[in-house]
C-alpha positions in Angstrom: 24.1 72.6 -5.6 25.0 75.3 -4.1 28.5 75.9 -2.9 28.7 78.9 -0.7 27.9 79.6 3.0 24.8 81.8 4.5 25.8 84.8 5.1 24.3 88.5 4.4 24.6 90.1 0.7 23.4 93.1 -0.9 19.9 92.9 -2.6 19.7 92.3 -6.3 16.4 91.7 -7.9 16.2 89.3 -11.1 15.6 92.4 -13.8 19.1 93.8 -12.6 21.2 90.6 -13.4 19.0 90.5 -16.6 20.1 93.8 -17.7 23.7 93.8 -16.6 26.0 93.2 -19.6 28.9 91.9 -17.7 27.0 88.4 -17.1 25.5 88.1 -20.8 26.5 85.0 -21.6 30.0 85.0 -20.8 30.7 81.7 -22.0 33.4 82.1 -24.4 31.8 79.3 -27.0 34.4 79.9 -29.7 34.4 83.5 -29.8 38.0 83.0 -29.8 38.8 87.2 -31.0 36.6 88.3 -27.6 39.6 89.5 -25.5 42.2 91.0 -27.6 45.8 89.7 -27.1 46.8 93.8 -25.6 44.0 93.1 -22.5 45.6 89.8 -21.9 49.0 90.9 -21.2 48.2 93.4 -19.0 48.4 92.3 -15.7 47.7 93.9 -12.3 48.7 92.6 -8.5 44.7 92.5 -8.4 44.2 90.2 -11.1 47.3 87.5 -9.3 45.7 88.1 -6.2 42.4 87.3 -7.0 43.1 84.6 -9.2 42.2 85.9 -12.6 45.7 85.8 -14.0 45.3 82.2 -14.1 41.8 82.0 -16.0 43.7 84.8 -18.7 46.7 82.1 -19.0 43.9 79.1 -19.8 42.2 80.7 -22.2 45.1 81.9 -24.2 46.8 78.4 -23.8 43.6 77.0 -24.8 43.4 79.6 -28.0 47.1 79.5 -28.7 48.4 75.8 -28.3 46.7 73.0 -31.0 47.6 70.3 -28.5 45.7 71.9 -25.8 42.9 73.0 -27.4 42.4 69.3 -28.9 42.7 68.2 -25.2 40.2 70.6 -23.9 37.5 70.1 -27.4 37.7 66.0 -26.6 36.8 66.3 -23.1 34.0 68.6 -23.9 32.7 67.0 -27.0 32.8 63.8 -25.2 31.6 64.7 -21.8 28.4 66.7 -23.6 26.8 63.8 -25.2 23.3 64.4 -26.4 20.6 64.1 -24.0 17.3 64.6 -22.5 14.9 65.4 -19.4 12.8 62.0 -18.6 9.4 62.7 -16.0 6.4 60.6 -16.1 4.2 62.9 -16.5 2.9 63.9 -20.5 2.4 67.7 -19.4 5.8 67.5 -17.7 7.5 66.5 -20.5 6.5 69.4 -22.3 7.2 71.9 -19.9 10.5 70.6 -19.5 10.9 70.5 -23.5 10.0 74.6 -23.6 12.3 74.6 -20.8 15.5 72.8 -22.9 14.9 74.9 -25.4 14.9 78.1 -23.8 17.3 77.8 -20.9 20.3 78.9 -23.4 20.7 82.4 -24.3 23.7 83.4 -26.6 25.5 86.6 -26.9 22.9 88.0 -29.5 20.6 87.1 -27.2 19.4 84.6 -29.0 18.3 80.8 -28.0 19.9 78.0 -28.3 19.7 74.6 -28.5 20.1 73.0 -24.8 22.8 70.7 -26.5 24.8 74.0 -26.9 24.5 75.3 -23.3 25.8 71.8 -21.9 29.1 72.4 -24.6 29.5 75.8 -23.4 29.0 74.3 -19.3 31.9 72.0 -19.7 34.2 73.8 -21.7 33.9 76.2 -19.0 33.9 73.3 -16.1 37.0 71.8 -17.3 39.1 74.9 -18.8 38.5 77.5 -15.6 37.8 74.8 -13.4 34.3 75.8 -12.6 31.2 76.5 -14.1 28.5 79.0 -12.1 25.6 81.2 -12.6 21.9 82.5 -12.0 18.9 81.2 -12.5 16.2 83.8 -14.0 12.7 83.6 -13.3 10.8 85.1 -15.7 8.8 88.8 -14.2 5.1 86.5 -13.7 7.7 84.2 -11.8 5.5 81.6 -13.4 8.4 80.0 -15.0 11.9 79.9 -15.5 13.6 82.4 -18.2 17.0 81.5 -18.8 20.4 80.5 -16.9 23.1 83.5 -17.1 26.8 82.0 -16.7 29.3 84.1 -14.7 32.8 83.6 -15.4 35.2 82.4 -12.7 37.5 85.2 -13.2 35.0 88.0 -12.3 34.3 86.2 -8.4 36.3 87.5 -5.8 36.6 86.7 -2.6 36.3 89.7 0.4 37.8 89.9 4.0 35.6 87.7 5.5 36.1 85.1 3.0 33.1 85.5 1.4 32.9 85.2 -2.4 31.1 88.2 -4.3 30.4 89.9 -8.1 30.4 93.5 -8.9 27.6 94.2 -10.7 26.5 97.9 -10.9 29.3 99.0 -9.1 27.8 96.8 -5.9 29.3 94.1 -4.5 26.9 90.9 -4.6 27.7 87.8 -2.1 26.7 84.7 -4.1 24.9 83.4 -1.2 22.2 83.3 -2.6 19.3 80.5 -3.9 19.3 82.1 -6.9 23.1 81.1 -7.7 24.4 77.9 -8.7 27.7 76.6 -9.2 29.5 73.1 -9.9 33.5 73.2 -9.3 35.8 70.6 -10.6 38.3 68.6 -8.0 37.7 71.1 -5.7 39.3 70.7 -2.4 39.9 72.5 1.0 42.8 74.7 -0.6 40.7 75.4 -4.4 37.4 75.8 -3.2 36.5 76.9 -6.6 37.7 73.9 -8.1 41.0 73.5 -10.2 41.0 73.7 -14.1 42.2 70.4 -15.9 45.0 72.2 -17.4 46.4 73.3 -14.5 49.8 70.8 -14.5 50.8 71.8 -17.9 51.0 75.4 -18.4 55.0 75.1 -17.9 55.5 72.0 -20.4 53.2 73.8 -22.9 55.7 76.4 -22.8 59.0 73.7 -23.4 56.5 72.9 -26.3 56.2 76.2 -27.8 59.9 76.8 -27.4 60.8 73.5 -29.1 58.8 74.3 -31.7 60.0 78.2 -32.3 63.3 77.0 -32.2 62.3 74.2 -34.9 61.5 76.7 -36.8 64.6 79.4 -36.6 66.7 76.3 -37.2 64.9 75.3 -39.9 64.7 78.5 -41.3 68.6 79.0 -40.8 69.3 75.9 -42.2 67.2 75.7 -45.0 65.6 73.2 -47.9 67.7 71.2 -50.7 68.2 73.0 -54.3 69.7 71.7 -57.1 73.3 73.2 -57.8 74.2 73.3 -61.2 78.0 73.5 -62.1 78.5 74.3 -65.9 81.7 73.4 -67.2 82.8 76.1 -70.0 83.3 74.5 -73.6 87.1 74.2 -75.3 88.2 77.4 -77.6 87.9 76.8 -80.7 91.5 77.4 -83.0 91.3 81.0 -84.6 88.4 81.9 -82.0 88.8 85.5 -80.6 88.3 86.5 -76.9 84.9 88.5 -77.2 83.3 85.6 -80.0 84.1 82.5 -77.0 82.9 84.6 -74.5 79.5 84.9 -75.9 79.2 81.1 -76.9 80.0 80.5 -73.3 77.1 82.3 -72.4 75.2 81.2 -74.8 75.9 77.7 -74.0 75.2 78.4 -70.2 71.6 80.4 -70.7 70.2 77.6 -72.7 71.6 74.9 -70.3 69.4 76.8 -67.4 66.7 77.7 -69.4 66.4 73.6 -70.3 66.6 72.8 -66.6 64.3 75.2 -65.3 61.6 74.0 -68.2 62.1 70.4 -67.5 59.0 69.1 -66.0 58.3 66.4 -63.3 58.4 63.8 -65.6 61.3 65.1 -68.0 65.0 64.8 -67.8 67.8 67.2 -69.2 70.3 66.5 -71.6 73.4 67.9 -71.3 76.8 67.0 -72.5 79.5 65.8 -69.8 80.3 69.0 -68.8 77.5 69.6 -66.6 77.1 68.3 -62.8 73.7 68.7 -60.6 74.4 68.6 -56.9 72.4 68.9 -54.1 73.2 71.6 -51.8 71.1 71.6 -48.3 71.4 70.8 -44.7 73.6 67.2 -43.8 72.0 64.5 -42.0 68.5 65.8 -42.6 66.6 62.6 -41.6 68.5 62.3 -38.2 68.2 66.0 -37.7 64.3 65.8 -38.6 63.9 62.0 -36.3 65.6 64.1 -32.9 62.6 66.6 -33.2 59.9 64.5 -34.2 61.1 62.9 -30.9 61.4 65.9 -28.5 58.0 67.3 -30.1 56.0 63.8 -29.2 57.8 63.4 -25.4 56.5 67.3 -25.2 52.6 66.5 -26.6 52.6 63.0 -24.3 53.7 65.3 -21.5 50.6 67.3 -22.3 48.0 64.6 -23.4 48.9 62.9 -19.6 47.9 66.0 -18.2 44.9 66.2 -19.3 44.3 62.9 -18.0 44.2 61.7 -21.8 46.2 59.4 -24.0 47.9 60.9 -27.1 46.3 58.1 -29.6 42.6 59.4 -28.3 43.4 62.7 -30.1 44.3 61.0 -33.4 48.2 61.2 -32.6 49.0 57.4 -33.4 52.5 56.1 -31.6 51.8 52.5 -32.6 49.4 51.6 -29.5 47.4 48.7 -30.0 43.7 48.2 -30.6 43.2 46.5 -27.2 45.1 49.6 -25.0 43.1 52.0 -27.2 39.7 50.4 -26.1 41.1 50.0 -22.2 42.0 53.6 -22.3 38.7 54.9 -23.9 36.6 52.7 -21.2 38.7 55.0 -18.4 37.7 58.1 -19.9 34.6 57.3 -20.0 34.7 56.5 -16.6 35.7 59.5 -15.9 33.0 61.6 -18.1 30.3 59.2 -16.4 30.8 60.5 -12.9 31.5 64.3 -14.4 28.3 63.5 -16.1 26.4 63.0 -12.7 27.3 66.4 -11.2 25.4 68.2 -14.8 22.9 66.2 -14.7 22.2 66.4 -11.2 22.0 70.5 -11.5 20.2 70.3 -14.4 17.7 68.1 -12.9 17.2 70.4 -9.9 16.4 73.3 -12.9 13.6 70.8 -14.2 12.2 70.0 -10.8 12.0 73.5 -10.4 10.1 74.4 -13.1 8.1 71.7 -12.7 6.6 73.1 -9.3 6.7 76.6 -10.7 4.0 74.9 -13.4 1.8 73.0 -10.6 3.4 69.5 -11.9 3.5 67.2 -9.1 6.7 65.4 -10.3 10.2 64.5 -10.3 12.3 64.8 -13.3 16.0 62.8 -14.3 18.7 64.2 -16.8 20.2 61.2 -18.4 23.0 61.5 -21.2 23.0 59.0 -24.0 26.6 57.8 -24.2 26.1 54.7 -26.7 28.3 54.2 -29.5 27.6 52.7 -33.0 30.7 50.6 -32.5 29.8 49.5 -29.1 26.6 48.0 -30.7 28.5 44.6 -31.2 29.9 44.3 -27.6 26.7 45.5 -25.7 25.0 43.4 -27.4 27.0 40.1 -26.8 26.9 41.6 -22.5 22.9 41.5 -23.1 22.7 37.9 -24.5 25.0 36.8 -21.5 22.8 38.5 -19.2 19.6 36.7 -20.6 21.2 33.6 -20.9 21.7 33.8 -16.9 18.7 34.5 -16.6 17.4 31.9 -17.9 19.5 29.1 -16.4 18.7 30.5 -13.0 14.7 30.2 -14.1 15.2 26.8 -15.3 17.3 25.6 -12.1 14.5 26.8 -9.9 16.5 29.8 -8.3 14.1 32.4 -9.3 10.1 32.8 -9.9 9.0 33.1 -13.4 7.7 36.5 -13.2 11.5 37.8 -11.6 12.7 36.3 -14.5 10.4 38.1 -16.6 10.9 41.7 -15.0 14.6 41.0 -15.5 14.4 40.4 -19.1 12.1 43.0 -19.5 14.5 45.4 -18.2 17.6 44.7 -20.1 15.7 44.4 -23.3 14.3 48.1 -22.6 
């Protein structure tokens, strides 16, 4: 797991990282008011050159941008199903359950729920591109005491190519066993792995200016009122100038005041001397259809990438059940494999503090990814795979007790 080369660092003992507040639990779990919108805008040549200008940018795009944001939530939400440690060993099991439940620290410095650290882990793994930190021993070194996360934007890399943290104004390699870290798509060229919003910050932008100007020109334009044209009554024979004036007026309060009382369900009677008109923008609906249709083309642009389709985050174009399901089985594809990388560091955190305890065992992390709605279908696979069973068992082609194990495995 770990991703760095051997190479010589500065000391730093265990109680040093655990008092340093620039590594509590920098996770960014919905503490969406951490960084104020001031710190965010101001940029130095340090912060491009390092990188950290592009960590800013996600975060904000992720804070700032509802498409993006639903983009980022369903990859976590779906990529941190529940789950548990598994060891065949009844002490093991509990040491790993003390350990699940006190591996997560929040920003109170409070535990969590190990459900909550694996939410944090990939929001982190997918929006920055990388997810890192240090394991703490506890001061008996007896046990483990917690994992601290270190943001990706405070590693920097040195002369020699060598990545490092400031921490007490010392610069700490993170060669170190101690240090973990799990980048995504990482390649030769991103060695820290690239965040999955990395293709989209400039369409998110044509989005946000499609929808600003949406809302000047719909602002400039404005909504449909009612325009009420009043014709005045005849003069009466013998009626004098000031008398017809006020009956005019007269006339015309009353006619508003009706109007302007007149309820949902009501309608105003007037004589023929009154028109209602509409007066608002022409051609509303087409006007309204071209940016519906700029505003999807600009949220596909975004769903695809993020590697997701559009109707997975409840934006329905018409797609049919049978694409829907084809598209969700990719995903979860997808989240599978991501899946392996957690559970294979979380795994190496169980085995260790399973030899830190004296357990002579091996531990697994598995996620639970079933579905209530997938009952049906797994189900139907299940019966297929018994039934083959059984025709092989009754053409001779396997020994009873194969056949036997193999059911017993499927129906487990």
């Amino acid at each position: 797991m770990n991703l760095f080369s051997k190479s010589n660092t500065n000391v730093i003992d265990s109680e040093e990282l655990r008092n340093n507040t620039i590594l509590k639990t920098k996770t960014d779990g919905g503490n969406s008011n951490a960084r104020s919108l001031q710190s965010v805008l101001d940029y130095s040549v340090s912060d491009f050159q390092s990188g950290r200008f592009k960590y800013q940018l996600y975060q904000f795009l992720t804070e700032s941008v509802p498409a993006v944001h639903a983009c980022l939530e369903t990859w976590v939400r779906l990529s941190a199903a529940p789950g548990r440690f598994k060891v065949n060993s009844d002490a093991g099991e509990e040491v790993l359950k003390r350990l699940s439940e006190k591996l997560y620290h929040n920003s109170f410095g409070q535990t969590g729920p190990l459900v909550t650290f694996i939410s944090d882990l990939f929001r982190n793994y997918y929006r920055d591109g990388l997810f890192s930190g240090f394991v703490l021993l506890e001061k008996n070194g007896k046990s483990i005491d917690r994992f601290i996360p270190v943001h990706a934007a405070d590693i920097q890399k040195d002369e020699q190519n060598r990545f490092f943290i400031q921490v007490n104004e010392k610069n700490i390699c993170l060669d170190r066993n101690d240090f973990y870290a799990i980048p995504f798509n990482a390649d030769k060229k991103n060695v820290l792995g690239k965040s999955i919003l990395h293709t989209i910050p400039f369409v998110s932008y044509i989005e946000q200016q499609l929808v600003d100007d949406m809302r000047r020109t719909s602002h400039n334009s404005g909504f449909h009122r009612l325009h009420v044209q009043i014709t005045p009554p005849e003069r009466m024979s013998g009626e004098g100038d000031s008398a017809y004036i006020d009956r005019i007026n007269s006339y015309f309060d009353s006619t508003v005041s009706m109007i302007k009382s007149c309820d949902i369900d009501e309608n105003p009677g007037t004589w023929d001397n009154v028109t209602i008109n509409h007066v608002g923008p022409e051609n509303v609906k087409s006007v309204t259809n071209s940016w519906f249709m700029n505003h999807r083309s600009m949220i596909e642009e975004i769903c695809a990438g993020t590697n997701l389709a559009p109707f997975l985050l409840g934006y329905s174009f018409g797609s049919t059940t049978t694409w829907a399901s084809f598209k969700f089985d990719i995903v979860m594809r997808s989240i599978k494999s991501v899946q392996a990388e957690v559970a294979s560091l979380l795994e190496s955190l169980g085995n260790i503090e399973l030899a830190l305890h004296g357990i002579d065992a091996q531990c697994r992390y598995q996620f639970d990814n079933s579905f209530a709605y997938q009952a049906t279908d797994e189900s139907a696979i299940r019966s297929q795979e018994i039934d083959s069973i059984i025709k092989l068992y009754n053409a001779g082609l396997i020994q009873k007790e194969n056949a036997a194990i193999q059911v017993e495995r499927l129906l487990k």
